[in-house]
C-alpha positions as CSV (number, residue, x, y, z in Angstrom):
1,X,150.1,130.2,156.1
2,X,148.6,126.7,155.2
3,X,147.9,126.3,151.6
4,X,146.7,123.5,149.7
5,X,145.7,122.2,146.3
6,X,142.2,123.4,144.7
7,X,140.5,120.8,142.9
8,X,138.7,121.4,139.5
9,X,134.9,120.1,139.3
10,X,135.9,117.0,137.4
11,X,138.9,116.5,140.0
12,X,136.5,116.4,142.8
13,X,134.0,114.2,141.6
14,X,136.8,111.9,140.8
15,X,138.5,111.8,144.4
16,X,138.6,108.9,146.0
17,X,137.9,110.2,149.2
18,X,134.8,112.1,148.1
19,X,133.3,108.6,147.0
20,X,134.8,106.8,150.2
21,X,132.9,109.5,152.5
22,X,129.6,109.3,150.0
23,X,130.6,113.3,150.3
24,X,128.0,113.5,146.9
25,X,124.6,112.3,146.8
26,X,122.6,111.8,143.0
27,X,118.9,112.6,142.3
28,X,116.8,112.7,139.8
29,X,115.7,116.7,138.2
30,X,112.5,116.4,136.1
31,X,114.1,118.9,133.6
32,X,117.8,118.5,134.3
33,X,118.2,114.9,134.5
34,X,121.2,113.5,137.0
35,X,121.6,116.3,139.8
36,X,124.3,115.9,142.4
37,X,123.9,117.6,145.4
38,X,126.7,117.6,148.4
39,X,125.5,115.8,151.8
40,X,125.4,117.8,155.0
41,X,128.8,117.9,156.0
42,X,128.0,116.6,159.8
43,X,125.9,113.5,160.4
44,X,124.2,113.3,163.9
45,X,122.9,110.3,165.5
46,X,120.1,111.7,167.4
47,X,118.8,114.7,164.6
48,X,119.8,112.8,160.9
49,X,120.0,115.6,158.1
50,X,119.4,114.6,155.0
51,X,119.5,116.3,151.1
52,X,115.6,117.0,150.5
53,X,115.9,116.2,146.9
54,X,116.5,118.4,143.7
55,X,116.2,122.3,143.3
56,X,112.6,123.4,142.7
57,X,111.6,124.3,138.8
58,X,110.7,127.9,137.8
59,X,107.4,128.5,138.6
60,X,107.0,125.3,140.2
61,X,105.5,126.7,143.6
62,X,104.3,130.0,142.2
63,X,100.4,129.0,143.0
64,X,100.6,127.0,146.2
65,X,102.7,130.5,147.6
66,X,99.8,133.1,145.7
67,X,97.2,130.4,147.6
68,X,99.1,130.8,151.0
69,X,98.8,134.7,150.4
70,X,95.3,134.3,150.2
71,X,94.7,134.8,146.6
72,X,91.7,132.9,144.8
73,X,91.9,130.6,142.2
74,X,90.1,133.2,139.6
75,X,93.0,135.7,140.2
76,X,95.6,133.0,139.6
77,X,94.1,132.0,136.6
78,X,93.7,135.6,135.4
79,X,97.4,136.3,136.3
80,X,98.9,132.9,134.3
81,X,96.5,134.0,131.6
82,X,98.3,137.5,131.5
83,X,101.6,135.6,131.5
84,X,102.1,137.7,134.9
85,X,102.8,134.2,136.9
86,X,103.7,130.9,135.7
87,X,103.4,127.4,136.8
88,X,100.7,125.0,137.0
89,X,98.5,123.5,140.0
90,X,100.4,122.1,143.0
């Protein structure tokens, strides 16, 4: 049965071999500040992958979605209005 050591959070970020591979990629959040987000764990010559950027916000897609639904812009007002929906124009 193989078995190995697990590594705590600040263990990991702190292994050389983590940095050596660039394993960890850092972005910017709007709300959160530094954001580290793991790389794709295979790289490909021919179809590059690549971390988009930082997790989306709460709400921050809420009208461009209700707009690809179909839903006019005097509903979604009415339904941020009601506090029903949140988030602002995207």
């Amino acid at each position: 049965m193989p078995c190995g050591k697990f590594n705590t959070r600040e263990e990991m970020f702190a292994d050389p071999q983590i940095a050596h591979n660039k394993t960890l990629e850092s972005h910017e959040h709007p709300t959160l500040g530094k954001w580290v987000n793991p790389r794709p764990p295979a790289t490909f010559s021919k179809t590059p992958s690549k971390v988009q950027g930082v997790p989306a916000t709460m709400g921050e897609h809420t009208v461009e979605v209700l707009r690809g639904f179909g839903m006019d812009e005097e509903t979604i007002a009415e339904l941020q209005a009601d506090g029903i929906v949140g988030g602002g124009a995207t």
